[in-house]
Structures are given as C-alpha cells and as structure tokens.
C-alpha positions in Angstrom: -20.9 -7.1 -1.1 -20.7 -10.0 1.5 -18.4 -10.4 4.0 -16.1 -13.1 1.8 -16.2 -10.6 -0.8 -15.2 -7.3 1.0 -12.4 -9.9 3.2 -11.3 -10.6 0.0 -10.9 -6.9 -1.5 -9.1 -6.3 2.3 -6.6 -8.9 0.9 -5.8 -7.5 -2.3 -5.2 -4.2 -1.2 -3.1 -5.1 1.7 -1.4 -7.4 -0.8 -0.8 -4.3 -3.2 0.0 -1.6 -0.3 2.8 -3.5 1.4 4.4 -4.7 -1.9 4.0 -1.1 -3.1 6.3 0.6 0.2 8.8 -3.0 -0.7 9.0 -2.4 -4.3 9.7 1.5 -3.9 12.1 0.8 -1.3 13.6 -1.9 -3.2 13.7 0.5 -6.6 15.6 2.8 -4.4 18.4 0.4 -3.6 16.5 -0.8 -0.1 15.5 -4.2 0.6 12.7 -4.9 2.0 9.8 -7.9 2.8 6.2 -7.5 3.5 3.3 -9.6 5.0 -0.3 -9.6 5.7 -2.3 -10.6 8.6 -5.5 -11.3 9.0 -7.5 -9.4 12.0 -10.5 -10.3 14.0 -12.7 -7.8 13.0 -16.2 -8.1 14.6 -17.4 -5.8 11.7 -16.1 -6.6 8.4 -18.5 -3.4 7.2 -16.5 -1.3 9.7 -13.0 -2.5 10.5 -10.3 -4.3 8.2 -9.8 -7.8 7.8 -6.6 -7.8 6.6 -3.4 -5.8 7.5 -0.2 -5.7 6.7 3.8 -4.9 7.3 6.9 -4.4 5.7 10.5 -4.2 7.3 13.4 -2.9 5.7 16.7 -4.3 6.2 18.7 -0.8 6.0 18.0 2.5 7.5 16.1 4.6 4.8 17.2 7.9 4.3 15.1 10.9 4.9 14.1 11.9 1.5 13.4 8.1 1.0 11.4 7.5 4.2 8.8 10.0 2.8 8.1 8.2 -0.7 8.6 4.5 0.6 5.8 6.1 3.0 3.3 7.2 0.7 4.3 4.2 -1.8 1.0 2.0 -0.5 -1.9 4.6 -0.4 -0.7 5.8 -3.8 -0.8 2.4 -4.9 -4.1 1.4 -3.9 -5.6 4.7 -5.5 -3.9 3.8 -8.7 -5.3 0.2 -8.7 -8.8 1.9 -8.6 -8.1 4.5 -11.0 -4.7 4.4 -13.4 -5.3 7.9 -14.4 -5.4 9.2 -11.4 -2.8 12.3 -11.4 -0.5 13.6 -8.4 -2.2 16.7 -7.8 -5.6 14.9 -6.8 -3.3 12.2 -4.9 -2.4 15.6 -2.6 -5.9 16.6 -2.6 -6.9 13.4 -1.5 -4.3 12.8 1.3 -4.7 17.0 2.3 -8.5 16.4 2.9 -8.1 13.0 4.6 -9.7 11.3 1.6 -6.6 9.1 1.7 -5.7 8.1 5.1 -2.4 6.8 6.3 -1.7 4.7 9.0 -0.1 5.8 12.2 3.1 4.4 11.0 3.1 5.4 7.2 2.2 9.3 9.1 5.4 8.7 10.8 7.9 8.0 7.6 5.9 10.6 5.2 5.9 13.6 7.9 5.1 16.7 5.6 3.3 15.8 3.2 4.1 17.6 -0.4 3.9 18.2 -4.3 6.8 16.9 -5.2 6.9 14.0 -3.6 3.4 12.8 -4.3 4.4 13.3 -7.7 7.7 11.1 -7.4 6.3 8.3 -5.6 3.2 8.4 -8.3 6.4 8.0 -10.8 7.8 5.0 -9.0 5.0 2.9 -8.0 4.1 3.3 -11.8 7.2 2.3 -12.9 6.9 -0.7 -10.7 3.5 -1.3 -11.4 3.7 -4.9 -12.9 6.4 -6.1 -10.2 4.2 -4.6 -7.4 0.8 -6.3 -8.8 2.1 -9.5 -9.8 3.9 -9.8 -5.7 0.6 -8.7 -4.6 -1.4 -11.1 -6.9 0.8 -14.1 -5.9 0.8 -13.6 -1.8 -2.8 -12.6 -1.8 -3.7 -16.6 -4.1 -1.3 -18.4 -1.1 -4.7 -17.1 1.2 -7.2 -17.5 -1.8 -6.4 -21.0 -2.7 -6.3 -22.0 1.1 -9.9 -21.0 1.6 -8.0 -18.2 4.2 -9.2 -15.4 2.5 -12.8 -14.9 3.7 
C-alpha cells in the first residue's frame, strides 16, 4: 500500500471507531459527537495518521462506560469481518490482538463475555447509522485532498 492509501484506511477506521462509541452511546439514551484528527506521523508504516475523539454530553453510567468503551475496536473488527462472533472478539482483545487505547482501557476496565457479546449486538444494530456517519465525515477529508 502507499502512504495515501494506508492515510486513507487510517481515516476510515477512525471515521468508523468514533462514530461506533457515539452511536452506542447515543442507542443508549447518551449523546455524544466525535471527530478525527490528523497526526504528524513520521512513519505512516508505523504510527497512525489519523485519530480520533468523542465527548459525551452526560455522565455514562458504569455498565454503559464499558460497552460505549469497547463500541470502536468491535466496530472496526466487524468492518473487516461481519461474521466475526463475540467469543473471538474476547480472544482477540484477551491476547492483545485488539488493542485499546489508553482511554477506551479506562471506560472498559474488566474486560468480559457478556459485554463483548452486548456491545457486538449494538454496534450491529447500528451498523448502517454508524457506517454511513463514518462514510460522510471521512468524504469532508476525501474530497478536500486532506486525506493522504
């Protein structure tokens, strides 16, 4: 792949992993708004050149924390592979396979069965609105030449 090319796969999946933790929050009565950031990676092979964030305008609860948590890695692992099933989701994360950021650590804590299996459930359920969000921010930095 070349640099534009991997930049641009950065994009998508930020895209898709902050409007996953927005749309999960928002199916559980949250609300929520994400963005993405380009970084000045030195080594596009290496680092990542995009980043993103999303703020929530209520405290989450506990329980809630956890899935809005997990809500982006899940999502970009079911963008690569729609069947891919909860139990190698937990694999995945248990082995390090799936890594979360310092902050997603922070809402997830504990990592479990039964809530890598709900959060599968939601970010499924909100598959379209998540994609479509994620399609639409990620063509604002497409269509501006931004993306590369």
């Amino acid at each position: 792949m070349t640099p534009d090319e991997i930049a641009r796969r950065d994009l998508i999946r930020a895209c898709v992993h902050e409007a996953a933790h927005a749309h999960v929050a928002g199916t559980l009565g949250y609300h929520a708004d994400w963005r993405v950031t380009k970084t000045d990676a030195s080594n596009i092979y290496q680092e990542k050149a995009w980043v993103g964030q999303t703020r929530f305008f209520q405290q989450l609860s506990p329980d809630h924390e956890k899935l809005i948590g997990l809500a982006g890695s899940i999502a970009e692992e079911f963008m690569d592979d729609p069947s891919v099933c909860a139990d190698d989701l937990l694999d995945y994360l248990q082995s390090g396979a799936i890594e979360l950021s310092s902050t997603d650590a922070q809402y997830t804590g504990e990592i479990d069965e039964l809530a890598v299996s709900k959060t599968l459930e939601l970010v499924k359920g909100a598959w379209n609105r998540i994609l479509t969000d994620a399609e639409r921010r990620a063509a604002v930095y497409i269509d501006s030449g931004d993306a590369g």
